[in-house]
C-alpha positions in Angstrom: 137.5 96.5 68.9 138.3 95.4 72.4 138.2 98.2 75.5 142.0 98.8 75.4 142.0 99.1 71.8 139.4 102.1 72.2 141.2 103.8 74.4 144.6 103.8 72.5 142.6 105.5 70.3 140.5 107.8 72.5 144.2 108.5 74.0 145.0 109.5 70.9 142.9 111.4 69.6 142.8 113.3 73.4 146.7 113.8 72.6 146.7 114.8 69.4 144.3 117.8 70.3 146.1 118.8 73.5 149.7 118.9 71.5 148.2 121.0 68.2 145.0 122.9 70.1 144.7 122.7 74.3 148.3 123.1 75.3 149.8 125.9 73.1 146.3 127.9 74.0 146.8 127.5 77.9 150.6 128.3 77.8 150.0 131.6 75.6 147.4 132.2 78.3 150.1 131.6 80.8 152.4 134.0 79.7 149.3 137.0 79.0 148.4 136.4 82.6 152.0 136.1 84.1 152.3 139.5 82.2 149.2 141.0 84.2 146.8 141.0 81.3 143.2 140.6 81.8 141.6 137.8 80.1 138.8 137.9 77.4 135.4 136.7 77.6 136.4 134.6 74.7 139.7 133.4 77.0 137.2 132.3 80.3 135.2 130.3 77.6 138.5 128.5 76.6 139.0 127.5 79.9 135.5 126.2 81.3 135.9 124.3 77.8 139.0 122.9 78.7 137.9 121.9 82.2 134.6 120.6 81.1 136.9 118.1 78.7 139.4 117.3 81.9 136.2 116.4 83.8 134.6 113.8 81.1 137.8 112.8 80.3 138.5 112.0 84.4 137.1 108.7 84.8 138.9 106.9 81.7 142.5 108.8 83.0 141.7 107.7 86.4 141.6 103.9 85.2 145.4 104.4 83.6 147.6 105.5 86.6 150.2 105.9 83.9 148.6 109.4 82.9 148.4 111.1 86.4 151.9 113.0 85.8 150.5 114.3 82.8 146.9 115.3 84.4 148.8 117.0 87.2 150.9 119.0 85.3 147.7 120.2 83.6 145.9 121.1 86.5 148.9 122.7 87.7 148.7 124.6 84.9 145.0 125.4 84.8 145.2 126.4 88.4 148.2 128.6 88.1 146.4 130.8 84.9 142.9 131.3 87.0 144.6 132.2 89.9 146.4 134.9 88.4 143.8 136.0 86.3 141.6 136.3 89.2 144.5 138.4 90.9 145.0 140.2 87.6 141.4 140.8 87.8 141.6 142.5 91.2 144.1 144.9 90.9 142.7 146.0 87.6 
């Protein structure tokens, strides 16, 4: 299996779980926060989980230029539940 072939699949597979798992998790997260709920232990481990993965993940997206849209989006994303949990977290 050559090097591109190996990451079709590792993109795959990466895809897969961020379209059935990752992404309906961080938008249902989204809406708690946006709502001014308070998030779970359980909800923080989520996301160091899911930022742990972005950062192994970093240096084979960083060699496809073609996936930075994507990555931005979901660091938009990321940033935009922690920073309102942390505000949620103040004013409770």
């Amino acid at each position: 299996m050559t090097a591109n072939q190996n990451d079709v699949g590792v993109f795959t597979a990466l895809l897969h779980r961020l379209e059935t798992q990752r992404l309906p998790r961080l938008l249902e997260l989204k809406a708690r926060v946006d709502q001014g709920e308070r998030l779970s232990e359980h909800d923080l481990h989520f996301l160091q989980e899911v930022l742990a993965d972005a950062k192994s993940v970093h240096p084979l997206i960083a060699e496809h230029p073609q996936l930075d849209p994507l990555a931005s989006k979901l660091t938009t994303l990321y940033r935009e539940i922690t920073e309102a949990a942390l505000a949620n977290e103040k004013a409770g």
